[in-house]
N, C-alpha and C positions, 0 to 999 in steps of 0.2 A: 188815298187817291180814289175817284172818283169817278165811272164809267162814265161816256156821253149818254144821256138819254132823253127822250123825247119829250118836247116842253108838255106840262101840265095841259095846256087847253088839246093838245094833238092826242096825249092819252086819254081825255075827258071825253072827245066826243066818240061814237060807236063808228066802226069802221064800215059801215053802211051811209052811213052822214060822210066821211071823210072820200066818200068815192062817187060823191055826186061836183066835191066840188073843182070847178074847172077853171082855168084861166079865163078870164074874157078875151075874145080873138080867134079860137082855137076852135075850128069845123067840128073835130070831133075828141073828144076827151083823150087827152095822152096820159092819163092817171086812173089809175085802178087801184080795186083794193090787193093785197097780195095774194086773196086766196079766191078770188072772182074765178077762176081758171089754170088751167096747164098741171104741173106736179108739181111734187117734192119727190123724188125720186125714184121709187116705183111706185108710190103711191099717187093718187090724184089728189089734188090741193082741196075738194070738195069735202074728201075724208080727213080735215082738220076745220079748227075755228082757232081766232084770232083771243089771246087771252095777255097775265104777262102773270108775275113771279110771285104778286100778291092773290092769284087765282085762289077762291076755296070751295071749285068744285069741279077742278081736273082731276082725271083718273094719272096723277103724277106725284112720285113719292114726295113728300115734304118738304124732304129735306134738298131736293133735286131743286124745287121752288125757290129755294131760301136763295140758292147763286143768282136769281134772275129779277130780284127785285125792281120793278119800276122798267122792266124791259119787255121787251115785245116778244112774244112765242107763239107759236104754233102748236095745241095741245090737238091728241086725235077725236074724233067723235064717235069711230068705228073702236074698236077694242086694243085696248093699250098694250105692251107688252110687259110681260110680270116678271116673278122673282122668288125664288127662295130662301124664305129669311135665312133659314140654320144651316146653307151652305154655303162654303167658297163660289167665288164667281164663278170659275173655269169650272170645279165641280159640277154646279149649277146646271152648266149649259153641257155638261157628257150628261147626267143625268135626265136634261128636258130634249136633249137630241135620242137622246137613246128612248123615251115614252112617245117622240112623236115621230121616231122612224125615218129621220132623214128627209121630216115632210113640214113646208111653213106651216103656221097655224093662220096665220096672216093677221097677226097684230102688228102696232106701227109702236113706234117712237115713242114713249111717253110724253118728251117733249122735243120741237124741234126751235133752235131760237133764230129763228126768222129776223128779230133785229129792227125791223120797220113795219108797218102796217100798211105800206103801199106802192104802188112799180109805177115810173113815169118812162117813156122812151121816146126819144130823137134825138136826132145832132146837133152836139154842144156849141155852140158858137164862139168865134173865135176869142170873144170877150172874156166866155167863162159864165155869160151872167145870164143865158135863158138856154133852153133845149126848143130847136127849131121842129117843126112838122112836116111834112111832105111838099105844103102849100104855101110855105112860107108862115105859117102860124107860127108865133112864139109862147112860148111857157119863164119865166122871169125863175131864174135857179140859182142856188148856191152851196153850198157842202155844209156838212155840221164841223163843228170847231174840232179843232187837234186836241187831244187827252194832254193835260197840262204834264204827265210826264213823259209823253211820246218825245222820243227824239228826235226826228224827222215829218215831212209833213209834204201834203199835195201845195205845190207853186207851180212857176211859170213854165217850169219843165213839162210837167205833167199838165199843164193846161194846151202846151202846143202839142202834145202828144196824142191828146183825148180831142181836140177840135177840130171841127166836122166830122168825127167821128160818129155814126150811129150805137149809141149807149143804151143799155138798160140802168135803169138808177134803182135804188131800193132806198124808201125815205119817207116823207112826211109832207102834207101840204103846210103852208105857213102864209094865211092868206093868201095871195093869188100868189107866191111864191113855195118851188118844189124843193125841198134843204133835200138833198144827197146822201144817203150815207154810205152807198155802194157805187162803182161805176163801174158795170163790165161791159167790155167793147164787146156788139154784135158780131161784128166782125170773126169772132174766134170762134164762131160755128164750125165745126168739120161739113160743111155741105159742099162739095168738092168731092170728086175721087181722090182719098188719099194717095199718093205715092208709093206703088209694092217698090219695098229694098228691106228685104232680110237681110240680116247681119253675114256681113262676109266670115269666109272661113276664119282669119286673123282678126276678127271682131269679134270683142264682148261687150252687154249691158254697160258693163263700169266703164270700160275704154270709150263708149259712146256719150255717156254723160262727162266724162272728163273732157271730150273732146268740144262739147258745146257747154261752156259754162251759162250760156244766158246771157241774160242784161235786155235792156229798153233797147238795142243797137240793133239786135237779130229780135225780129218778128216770130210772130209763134208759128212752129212748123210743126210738120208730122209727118209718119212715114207709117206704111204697112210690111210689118217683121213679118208676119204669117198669116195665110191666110186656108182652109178648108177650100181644094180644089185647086186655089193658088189665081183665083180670080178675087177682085174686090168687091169686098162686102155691100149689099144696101143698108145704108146705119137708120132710118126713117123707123122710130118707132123701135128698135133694138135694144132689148134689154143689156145691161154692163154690171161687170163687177172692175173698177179700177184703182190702180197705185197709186198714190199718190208721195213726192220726194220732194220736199220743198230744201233748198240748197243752204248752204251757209251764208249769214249776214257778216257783210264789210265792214260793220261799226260795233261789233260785242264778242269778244275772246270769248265769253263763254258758248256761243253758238255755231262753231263752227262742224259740227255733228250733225246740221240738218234738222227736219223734222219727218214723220209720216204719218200718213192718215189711209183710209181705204173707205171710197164712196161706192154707191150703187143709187143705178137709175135707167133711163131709156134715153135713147137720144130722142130728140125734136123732130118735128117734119121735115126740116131742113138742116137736120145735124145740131142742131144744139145741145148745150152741157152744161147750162149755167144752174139749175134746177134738179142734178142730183145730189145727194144727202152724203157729205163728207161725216167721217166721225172721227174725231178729231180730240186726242188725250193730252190733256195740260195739267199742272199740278194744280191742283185747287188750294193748295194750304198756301198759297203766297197771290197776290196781287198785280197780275199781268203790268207789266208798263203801256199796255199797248192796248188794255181791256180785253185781252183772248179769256174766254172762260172755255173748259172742257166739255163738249157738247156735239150735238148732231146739229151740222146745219147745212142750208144750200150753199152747194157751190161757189154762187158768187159773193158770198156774204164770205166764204173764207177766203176765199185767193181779193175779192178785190173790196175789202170795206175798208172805209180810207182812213180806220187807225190801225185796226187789228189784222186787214188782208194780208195776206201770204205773198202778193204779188208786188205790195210795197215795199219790202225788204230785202228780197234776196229773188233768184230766178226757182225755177221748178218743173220738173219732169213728171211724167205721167203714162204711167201701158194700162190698156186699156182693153181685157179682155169681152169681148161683142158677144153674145150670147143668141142662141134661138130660142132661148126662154130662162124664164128670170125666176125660176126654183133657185137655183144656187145664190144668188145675188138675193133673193129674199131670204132665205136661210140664214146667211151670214147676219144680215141688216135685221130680222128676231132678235137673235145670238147676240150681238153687239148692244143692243139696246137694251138685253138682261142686265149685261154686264154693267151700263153704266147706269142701270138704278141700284148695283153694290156699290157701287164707286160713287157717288154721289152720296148713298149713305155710310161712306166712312167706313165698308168693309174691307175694305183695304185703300192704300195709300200711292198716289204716284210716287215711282222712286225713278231715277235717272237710270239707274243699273240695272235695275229687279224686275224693273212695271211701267214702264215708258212707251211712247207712242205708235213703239216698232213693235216691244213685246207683247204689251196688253192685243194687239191685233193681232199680232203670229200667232200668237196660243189661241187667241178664242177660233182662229180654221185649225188650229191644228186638235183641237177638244171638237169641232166638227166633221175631222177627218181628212183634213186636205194634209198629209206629212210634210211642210216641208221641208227639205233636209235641214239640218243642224252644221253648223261649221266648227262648234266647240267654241270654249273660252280662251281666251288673249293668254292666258298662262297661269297654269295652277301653281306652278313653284315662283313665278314672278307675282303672284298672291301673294303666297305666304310671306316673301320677306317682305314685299313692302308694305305687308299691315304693321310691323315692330318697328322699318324704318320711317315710315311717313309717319308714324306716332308722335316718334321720338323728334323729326325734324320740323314738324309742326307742331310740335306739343300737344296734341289732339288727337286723342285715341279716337274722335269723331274722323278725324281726318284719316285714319289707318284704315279704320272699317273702310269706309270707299272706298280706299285705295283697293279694298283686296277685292269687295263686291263687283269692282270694272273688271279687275284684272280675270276674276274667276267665271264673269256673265256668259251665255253664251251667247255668241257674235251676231248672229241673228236678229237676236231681244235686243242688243242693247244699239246697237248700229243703223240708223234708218239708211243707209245707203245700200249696205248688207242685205238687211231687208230684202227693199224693195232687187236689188238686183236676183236675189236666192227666190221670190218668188216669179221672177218674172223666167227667169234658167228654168226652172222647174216646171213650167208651160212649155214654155220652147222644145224642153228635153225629154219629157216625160210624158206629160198629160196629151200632145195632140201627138202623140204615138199609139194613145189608147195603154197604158201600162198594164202590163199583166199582177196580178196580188194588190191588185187597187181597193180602194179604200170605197164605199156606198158613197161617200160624198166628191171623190175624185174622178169616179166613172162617171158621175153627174154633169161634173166641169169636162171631160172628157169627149163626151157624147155633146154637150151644148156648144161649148166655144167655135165659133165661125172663121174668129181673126184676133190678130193682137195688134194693136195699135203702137206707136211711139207717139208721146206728143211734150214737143218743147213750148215751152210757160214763160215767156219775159218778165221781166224785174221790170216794172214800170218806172220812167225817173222822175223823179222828187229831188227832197234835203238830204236824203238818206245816201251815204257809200253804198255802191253797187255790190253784190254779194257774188257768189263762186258757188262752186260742185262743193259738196260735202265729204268730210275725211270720211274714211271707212278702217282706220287702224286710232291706237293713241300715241304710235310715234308721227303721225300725219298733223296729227292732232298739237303737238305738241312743236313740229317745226312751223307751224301756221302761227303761233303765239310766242310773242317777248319771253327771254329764259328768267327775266325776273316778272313775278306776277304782282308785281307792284306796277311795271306798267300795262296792265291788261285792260281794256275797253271793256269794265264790266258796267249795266244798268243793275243797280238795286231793284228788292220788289220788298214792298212792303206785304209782312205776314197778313193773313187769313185766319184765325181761328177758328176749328168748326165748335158750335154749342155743344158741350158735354151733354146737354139733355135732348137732343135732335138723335145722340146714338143710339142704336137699337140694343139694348141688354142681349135680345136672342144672337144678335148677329156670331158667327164662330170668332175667334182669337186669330188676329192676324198672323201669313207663316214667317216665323222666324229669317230673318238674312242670312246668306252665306256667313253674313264675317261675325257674326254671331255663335254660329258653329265653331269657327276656327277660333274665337277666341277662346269657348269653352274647353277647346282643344289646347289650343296653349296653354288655360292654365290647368287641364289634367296633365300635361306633359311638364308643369314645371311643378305644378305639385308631386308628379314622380319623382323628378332630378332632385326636389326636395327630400322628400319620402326618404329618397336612395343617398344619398348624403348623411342624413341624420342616420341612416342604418349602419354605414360604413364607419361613420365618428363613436357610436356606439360598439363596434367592433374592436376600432381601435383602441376606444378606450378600456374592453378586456381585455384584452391581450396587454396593453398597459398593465394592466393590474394582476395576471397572471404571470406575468415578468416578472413582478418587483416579489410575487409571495415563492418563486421559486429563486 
């Protein structure tokens, strides 16, 4: 399968030529280049240039390149963020946290995949088939084509949803016509006084996300949980570090667990949010159906790009802690971006249980000092037997190992609803208390945070079934899907292989899994029971023979 990407003549010409040219009609140019102006999320868009995956002379590991072939990025120009070859990631980052003291250095993103090399905005018309101007100018528009294995896709739904609607698009000129590959509604600014409503005493995190599943029906709202002072924040210019919980998809049994991600950025003059840098963990050794690759990208390229956005599929929540300064939210977004040049170099591996989109993020704050509490694993003795019995009932001792790696994860790591709810309780509960035995990097967030935001995400409609709130247990999990798993709405992905000679020799040996452990345990305990057996048959059979000579 095959990513959409941008025709030959749109990547041929320099994106200085692609930003002169305009519609005829049109007062003043409703087309830019992507990096003419604004951010990428704390950083300024000035401090990148416009490159793509065949680059060979970005400060970006290699191997990180090799995912982005023929696609469009954002490499930095200011100083990239680095890496240790001979350690573990997490290592890594306790290591480069501990030499630089709980202080950025202020490197960026090695790469950011931007996706387009260009921004058009006005109101879609009701047609579908140009973006209007203030003045009545028209721009002649259309979207890029649906990924041949996407399952769903933008139609008439989504076209009376998005018309006259004021959109940012993110895309490509095509002659005097603008192809689409993003469309986020303006509209979704916070520039409004959010609404202060802390959670009632009989309210929790989770009970408020279950209570709003989403969909296209309910418009994006938000609310202010907390606020320093207990008045509403000015968001203008406001540094953030935010959660992000993208919900379960209506059409694929395997998804119903959610996703997460954690962006940081500033708001807008006017509250905007489309412009900070999600980072975002996907497996790389399989073939998205949908084109997600694992990477750091804006905002609107995740939640709304119209194969691979997050807002296509399913609804999503978001808290949003406001900062009076963006030390902590740049710390993180170093740290995070160490991380994914191991991970891109195959030092270690997404796993669903181990190293997934919730854990790879909780660990890299908690290797920076943010604790946040642990809930423990789903069940160590519902481990153990179901690694022998899923074995045996699948005939796949592949199949056992997961089973015991779920059962044993801790709930946090493996959970994005988990997640996102344990870090958002542990603001509420802890950090705007000021906690005593605080961590350097928790007095930090302590001392900064202003407000916590709630914001609901719509499921915009298409082809697609509408999605729901995500389990946070795997019996939730499991009454949400068919008891036979022959009928389960699962998409294939075709594998990814990484080149054997892209890996690095220095890199350390990846850590062992739980069910790894327990198997070698099982078979020292059955090589005992064996041991112990053959001792006792041996016993008997003296005594046997002591018998017979008396």
């Amino acid at each position: 399968m095959k990513r959409a990407v941008l025709p030959l003549a749109s990547r041929l010409l320099s994106a200085g030529m692609l930003s002169l040219l305009a519609a005829p009609g049109f007062a003043a140019n409703p087309v830019s280049d992507a990096l003419t102006s604004g951010n990428l999320g704390l950083y300024g868009a000035a401090d990148f240039r416009l490159s793509n995956g065949d680059c060979r002379d970005c400060p970006t590991p290699p191997q990180a390149l090799w995912y982005f072939r023929g696609d469009q990025l954002a490499v930095p120009t200011a100083q990239a963020a680095g890496f240790e070859a001979k350690l573990r990631a997490q290592d890594d980052i306790r290591q480069w946290n501990a030499v630089r003291q709980g202080k950025p250095e202020g490197s960026r993103p090695s790469l950011v995949w931007i996706g387009s090399p260009q921004v058009a905005r006005g109101a879609l018309k009701a047609g579908g088939d140009a973006l209007q101007g203030v003045a009545g100018e028209q721009l002649p528009f259309a979207v890029v084509p649906k990924i041949a294995s996407n399952l769903s896709y933008y139609n008439d739904a989504s076209l009376k949803y998005f018309a006259g609607r004021s959109i940012k698009a993110r895309g490509y000129q095509e002659g005097e016509r603008f192809v689409a590959r993003t469309l986020w509604p303006e509209d979704f600014a916070l520039n409004a006084a959010v609404p202060a409503k802390p959670l009632a005493a009989d309210e929790s995190l989770s009970q408020l996300i279950r209570a709003e599943s989403g969909g296209a029906a309910q418009p994006l709202a938000s609310r202010l949980l907390w606020s320093k002072g207990g008045a509403a924040p000015e968001l203008a210019g406001k540094p953030v570090m935010a959660f992000v919980l993208n919900g379960a998809q209506g059409d694929d049994d395997e998804a119903h667990g959610g996703h997460f991600a954690v962006a940081t950025g500033r708001f807008g003059p006017h509250g905007e949010w489309d412009d900070w840098l999600v980072n975002n963990f996907y497996n790389l050794d399989s073939v998205s159906e949908k084109g997600i690759i694992a990477s750091t990208l804006p905002m609107d390229a995740y939640q709304t790009d119209l194969n691979s956005g997050q807002s296509w599929y399913r609804p999503s929540y978001m808290l949003v802690a406001v900062l009076k300064d963006g030390r902590a939210p740049a710390l993180y977004q170093e740290a995070i971006s160490r991380v994914f040049n191991h991970f891109y170099r195959h030092d270690f591996r997404y796993n669903h249980a181990t190293a997934n989109c919730a854990g790879i993020n909780l660990e890299t704050l908690r290797s920076l000092g943010w604790n946040i509490p642990e809930q423990g694993p789903g069940g160590r003795l519902k481990a153990v037997a179901a690694l022998p019995y899923m074995a045996v009932k699948e005939r796949s001792l592949d199949h056992g190992r997961k089973a015991y790696d779920y059962l044993s994860a801790e709930k946090t790591n493996l959970y994005p609803f988990i997640a996102f709810t344990a870090a958002g309780e542990d603001i509420l509960q802890r950090l705007v208390a000021n906690p005593a035995n605080a961590t350097p990097y928790e007095k930090m967030l302590a001392e900064d945070i202003e407000a916590l935001l709630y914001v609901r995400i719509p499921q915009f409609p298409s082809s697609r079934a509408m999605g729901q709130a995500p389990v946070a247990s795997l019996d939730e999990f499991m009454a949400r899907t068919p008891a036979d798993k022959a009928d389960w709405k699962i998409v294939p992905n075709d594998e990814r292989p990484f080149p054997a000679e892209m890996k690095d020799p220095a890199a350390p040996a990846e850590e062992a899994l739980p069910s790894q452990y327990a198997l070698a345990g099982f078979g020292g305990f059955f090589a005992f029971l064996g041991l112990g057996g053959l001792h006792i048959k041996r016993q008997r059979r003296a005594q046997a023979k002591n018998g017979e000579k008396s």
